[in-house]
C-alpha positions as CSV (number, residue, x, y, z in Angstrom):
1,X,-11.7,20.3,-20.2
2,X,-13.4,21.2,-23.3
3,X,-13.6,24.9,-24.6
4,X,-15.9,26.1,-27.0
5,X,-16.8,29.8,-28.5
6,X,-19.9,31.8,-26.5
7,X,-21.9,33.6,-29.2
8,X,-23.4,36.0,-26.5
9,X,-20.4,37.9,-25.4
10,X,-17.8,36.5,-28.3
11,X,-15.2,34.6,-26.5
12,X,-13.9,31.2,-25.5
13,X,-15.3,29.3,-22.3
14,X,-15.0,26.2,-20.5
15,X,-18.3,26.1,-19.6
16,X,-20.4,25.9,-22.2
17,X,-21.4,22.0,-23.1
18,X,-20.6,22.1,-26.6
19,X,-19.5,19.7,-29.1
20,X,-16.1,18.4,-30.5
21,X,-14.2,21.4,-31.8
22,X,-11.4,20.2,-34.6
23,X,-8.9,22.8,-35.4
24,X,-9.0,26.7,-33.9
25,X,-7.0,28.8,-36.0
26,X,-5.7,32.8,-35.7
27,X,-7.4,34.9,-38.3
28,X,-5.4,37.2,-40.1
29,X,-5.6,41.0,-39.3
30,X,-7.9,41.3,-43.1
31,X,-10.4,38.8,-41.6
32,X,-12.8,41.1,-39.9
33,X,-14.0,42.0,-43.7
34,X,-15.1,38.9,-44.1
35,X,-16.9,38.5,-40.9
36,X,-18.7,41.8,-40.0
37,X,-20.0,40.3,-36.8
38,X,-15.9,40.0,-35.2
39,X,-14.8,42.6,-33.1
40,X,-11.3,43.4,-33.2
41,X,-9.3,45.1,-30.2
42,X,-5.4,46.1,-30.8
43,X,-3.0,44.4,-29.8
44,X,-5.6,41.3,-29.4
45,X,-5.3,38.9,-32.1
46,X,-8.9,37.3,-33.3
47,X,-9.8,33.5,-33.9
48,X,-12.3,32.6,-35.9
49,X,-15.0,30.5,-35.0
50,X,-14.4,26.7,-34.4
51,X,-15.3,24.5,-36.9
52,X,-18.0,21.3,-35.6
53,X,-16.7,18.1,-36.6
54,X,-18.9,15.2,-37.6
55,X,-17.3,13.6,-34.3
56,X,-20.4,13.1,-32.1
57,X,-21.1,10.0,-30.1
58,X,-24.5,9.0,-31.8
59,X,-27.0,7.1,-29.0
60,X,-26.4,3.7,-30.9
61,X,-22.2,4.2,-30.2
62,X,-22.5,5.5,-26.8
63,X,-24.7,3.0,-25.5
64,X,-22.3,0.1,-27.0
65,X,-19.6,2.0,-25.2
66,X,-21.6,2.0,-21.7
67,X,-22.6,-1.4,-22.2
68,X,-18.6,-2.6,-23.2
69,X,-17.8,-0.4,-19.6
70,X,-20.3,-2.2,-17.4
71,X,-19.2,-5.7,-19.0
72,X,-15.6,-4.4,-17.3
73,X,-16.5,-3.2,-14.7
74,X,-18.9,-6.1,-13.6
75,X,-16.1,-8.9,-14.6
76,X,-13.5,-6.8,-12.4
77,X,-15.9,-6.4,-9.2
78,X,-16.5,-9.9,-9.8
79,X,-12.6,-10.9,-10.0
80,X,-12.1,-8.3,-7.4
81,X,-14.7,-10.6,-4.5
82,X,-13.8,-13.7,-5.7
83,X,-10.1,-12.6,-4.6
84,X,-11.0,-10.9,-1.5
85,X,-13.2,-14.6,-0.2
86,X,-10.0,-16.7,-1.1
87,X,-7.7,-14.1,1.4
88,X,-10.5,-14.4,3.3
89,X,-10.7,-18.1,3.8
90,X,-6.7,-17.9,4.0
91,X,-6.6,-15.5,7.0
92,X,-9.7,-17.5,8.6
93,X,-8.6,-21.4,7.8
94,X,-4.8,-21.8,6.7
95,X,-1.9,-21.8,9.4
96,X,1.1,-23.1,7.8
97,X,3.5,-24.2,9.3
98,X,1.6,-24.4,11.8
99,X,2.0,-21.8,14.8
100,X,3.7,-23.1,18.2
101,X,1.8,-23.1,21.4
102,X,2.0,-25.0,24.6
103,X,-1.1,-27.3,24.0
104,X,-3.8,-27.3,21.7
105,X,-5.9,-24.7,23.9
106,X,-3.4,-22.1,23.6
107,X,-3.0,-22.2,20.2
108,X,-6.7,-21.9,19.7
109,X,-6.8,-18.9,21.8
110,X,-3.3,-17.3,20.1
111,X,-4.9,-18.0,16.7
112,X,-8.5,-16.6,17.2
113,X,-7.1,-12.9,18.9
114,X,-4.3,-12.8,16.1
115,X,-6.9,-13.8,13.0
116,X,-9.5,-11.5,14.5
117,X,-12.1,-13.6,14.9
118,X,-12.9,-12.3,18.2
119,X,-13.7,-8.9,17.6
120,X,-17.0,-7.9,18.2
121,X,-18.0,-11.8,19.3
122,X,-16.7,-14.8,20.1
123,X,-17.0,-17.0,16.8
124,X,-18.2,-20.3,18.4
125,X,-15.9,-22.9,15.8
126,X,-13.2,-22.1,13.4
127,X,-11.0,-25.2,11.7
128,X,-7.3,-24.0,11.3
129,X,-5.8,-26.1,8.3
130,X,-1.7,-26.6,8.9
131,X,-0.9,-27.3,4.3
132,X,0.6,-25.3,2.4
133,X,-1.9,-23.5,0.1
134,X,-1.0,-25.3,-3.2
135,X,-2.0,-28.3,-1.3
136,X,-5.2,-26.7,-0.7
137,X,-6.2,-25.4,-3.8
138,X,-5.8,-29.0,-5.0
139,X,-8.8,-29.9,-3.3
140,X,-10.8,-27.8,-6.4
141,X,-8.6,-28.2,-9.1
142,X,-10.9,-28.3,-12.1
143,X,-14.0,-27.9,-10.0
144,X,-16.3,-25.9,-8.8
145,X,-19.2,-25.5,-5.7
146,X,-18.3,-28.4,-2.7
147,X,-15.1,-30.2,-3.2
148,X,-14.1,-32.9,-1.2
149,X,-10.1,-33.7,-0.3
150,X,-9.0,-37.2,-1.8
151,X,-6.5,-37.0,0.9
152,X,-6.6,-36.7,4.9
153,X,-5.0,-33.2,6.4
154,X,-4.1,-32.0,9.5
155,X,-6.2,-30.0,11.2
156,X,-7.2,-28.3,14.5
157,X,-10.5,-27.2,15.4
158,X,-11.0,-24.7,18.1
159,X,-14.3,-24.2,19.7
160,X,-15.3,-21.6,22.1
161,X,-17.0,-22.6,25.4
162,X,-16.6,-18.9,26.9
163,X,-18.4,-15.3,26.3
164,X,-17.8,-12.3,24.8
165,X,-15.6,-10.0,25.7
166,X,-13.8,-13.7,27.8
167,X,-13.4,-15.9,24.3
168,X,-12.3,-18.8,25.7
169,X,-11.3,-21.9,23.2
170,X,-10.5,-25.3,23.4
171,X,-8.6,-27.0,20.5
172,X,-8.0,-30.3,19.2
173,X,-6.2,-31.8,16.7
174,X,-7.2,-34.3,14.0
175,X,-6.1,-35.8,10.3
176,X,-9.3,-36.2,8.2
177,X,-10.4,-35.2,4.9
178,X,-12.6,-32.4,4.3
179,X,-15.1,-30.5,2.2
180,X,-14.3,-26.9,1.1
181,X,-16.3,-24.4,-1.1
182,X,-14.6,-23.5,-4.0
183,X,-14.9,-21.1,-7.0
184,X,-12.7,-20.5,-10.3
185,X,-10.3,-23.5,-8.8
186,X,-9.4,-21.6,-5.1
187,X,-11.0,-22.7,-2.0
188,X,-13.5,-20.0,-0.5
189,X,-15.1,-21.7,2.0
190,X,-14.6,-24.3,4.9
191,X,-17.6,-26.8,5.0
192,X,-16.6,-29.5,7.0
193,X,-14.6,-32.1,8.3
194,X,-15.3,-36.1,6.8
């Protein structure tokens, strides 16, 4: 909160949009001779009036200041979604180890309700990779947009052949490579099976 002195009624208020004040200091009971204008009350001592530094954001500074926030605050919204895709794509595609069931239907069905990817609709495919996620990221190590997997992983993919609100999926399992969507080296995105 900033205070500054109120000419109008002689005293100090927070609401006034004033400048920088540097130093406010008590004047001395022989003061008022030298400024006629002060009133005096006893028992009240009297400040003088504050002294305007030369500390005022000039346009040039203050638009080199908003600029150096919005550089921040872009690259930290940016980190911030690139973040929230990869625990996206995590919740959505990764299961490992993966989660028991009696047969590959059930653990389609388990999987969808429990990753919530039948709320509101029945998503019609979803691929559930069972690798640990440093075997994963691998896949984009060092690159960026659609990576493909040197190496085969085990998969299942569940696809829905009911309707909403009665999801209903069948599952089956298969060892292939794939193609993932990557960005700053962590998958974001499941493309496809090769």
């Amino acid at each position: 909160m900033k205070w500054g002195y109120d000419n109008s009624n002689r005293t100090w208020s927070s609401h006034l949009p004033i400048a920088m004040v540097d130093l406010v200091q008590p004047r001395s009971p022989s003061s008022p001779e030298q400024d006629p204008e002060a009133e005096t009350h006893p028992g009240q001592d009297t400040f003088a009036r504050p002294t305007v530094g030369h500390a005022r954001m000039t346009p040039k500074i203050s638009f080199w200041l908003l600029l150096r926030l919005a550089v921040l605050l872009a690259a930290f919204l940016l980190q911030s979604s690139e973040g929230s895709r990869y625990r996206h794509f995590q919740r959505q595609h990764v299961d490992h180890p993966r989660t028991g069931a009696a047969n590959d239907n059930a653990y389609c069905n388990l999987m969808m309700r429990r990753r919530g990817l039948t709320r509101g609709r029945c998503k019609p495919t979803n691929t559930f990779i069972h690798s640990s996620l440093n075997t994963i990221r691998s896949v984009c190590q060092g690159r960026r947009n659609l990576c493909d997997s040197r190496q085969s992983f085990s998969m299942t993919v569940c696809r829905n052949r009911g309707r909403y609100p009665r999801c209903n999926y069948v599952g089956r399992r298969h060892n292939r490579r794939m193609r993932l969507g990557c960005r700053n080296g962590v998958p974001v995105h499941f493309d496809r099976m090769l």
